[in-house]
C-alpha positions in Angstrom: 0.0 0.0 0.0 2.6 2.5 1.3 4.7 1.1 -2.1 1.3 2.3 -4.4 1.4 5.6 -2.6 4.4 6.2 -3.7 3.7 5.9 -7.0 0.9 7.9 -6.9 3.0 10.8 -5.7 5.8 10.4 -8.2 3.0 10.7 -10.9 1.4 13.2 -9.9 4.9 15.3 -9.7 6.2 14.5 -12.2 2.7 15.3 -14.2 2.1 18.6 -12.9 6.1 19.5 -13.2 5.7 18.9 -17.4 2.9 20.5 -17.7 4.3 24.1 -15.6 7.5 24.1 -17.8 7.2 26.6 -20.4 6.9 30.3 -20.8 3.5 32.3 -21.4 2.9 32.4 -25.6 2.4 35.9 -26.1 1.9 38.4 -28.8 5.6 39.5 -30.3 6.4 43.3 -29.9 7.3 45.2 -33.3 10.3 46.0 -34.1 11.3 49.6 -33.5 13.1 50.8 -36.6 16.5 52.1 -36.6 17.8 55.6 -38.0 15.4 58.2 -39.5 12.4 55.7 -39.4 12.9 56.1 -35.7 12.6 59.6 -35.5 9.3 59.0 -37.5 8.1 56.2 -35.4 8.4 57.9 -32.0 7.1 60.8 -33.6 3.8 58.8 -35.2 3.6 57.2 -31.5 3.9 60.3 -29.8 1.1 61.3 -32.0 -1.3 57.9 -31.3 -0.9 58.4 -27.3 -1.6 61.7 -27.7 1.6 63.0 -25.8 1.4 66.1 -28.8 -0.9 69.1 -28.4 -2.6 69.4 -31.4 -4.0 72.5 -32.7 -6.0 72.8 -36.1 -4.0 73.6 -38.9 -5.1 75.7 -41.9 -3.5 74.5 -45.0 -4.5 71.1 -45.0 -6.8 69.2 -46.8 -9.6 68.0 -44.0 -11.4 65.8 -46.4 -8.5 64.3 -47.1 -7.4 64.2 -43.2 -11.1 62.6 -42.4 -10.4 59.8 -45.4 -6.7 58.4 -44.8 -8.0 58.5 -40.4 -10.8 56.7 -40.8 -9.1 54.1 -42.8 -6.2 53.9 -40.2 -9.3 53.2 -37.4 -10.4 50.9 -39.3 -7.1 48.6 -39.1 -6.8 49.0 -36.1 -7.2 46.0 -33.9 -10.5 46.1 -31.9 -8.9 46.7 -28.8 -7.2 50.1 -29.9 -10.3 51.0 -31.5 -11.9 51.2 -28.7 -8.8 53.0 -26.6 -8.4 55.1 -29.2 -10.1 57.6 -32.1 -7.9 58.6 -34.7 -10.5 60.7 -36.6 -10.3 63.0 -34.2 -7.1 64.3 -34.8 -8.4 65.3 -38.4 -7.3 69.1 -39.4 -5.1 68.9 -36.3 -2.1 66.9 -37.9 0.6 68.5 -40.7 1.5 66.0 -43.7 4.5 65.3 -41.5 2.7 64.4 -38.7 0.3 62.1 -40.7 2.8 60.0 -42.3 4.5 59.4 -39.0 1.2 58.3 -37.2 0.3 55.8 -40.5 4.4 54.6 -40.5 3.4 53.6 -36.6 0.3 52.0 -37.0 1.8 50.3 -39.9 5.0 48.8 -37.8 3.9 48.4 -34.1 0.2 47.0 -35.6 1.4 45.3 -38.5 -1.2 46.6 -40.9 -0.5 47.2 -44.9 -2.0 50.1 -46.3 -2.3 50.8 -49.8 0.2 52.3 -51.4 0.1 56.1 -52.4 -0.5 57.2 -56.2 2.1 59.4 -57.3 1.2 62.6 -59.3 
């Protein structure tokens, strides 16, 4: 008996000692870029948390603004879309400030947006 609750023991270890090795699967972090695509990412994320006052601007093209926003919400994962809404910042961002905020969502959400038509 004593021999059969021994075994039972050693089972039970050496079960529950398999199945607690291993890490916690996660999503992977992005890559943060190197160089000038740096400066553009932490200037695009600066721009996502908000950590930029934002004040309207008057030579850009809101409609425009509204369009390429909406379609960056859109790709968003459902999560962020909910933490987050990008149309807002429409006729408050310069083209700069645009591109930096799409190169972000692009790298740290891994999202493809179409490519721009050259005029």
């Amino acid at each position: 008996m004593k021999n059969l609750i021994k075994i039972l023991i050693m089972n039970l270890l050496l079960i529950s000692g398999v199945n607690a090795s291993g890490g916690i699967g996660g999503g992977g972090i992005a890559n943060i870029p190197q160089g000038q695509d740096r400066e553009k990412y932490h200037l695009g994320k600066a721009v996502y948390n908000q950590d930029l006052t934002l004040e309207n601007q008057t030579n850009v093209k809101l409609q425009e603004q509204e369009e390429r926003l909406e379609y960056l919400q859109g790709s968003l994962p459902n999560t962020e879309k909910r933490r987050v809404n990008l149309p807002d910042f429409a006729g408050k961002l310069t083209e700069e400030q645009l591109q930096a905020l799409e190169y972000f969502v692009q790298v740290r959400f891994n999202v493809k947006l179409p490519e721009k038509k050259k005029e």
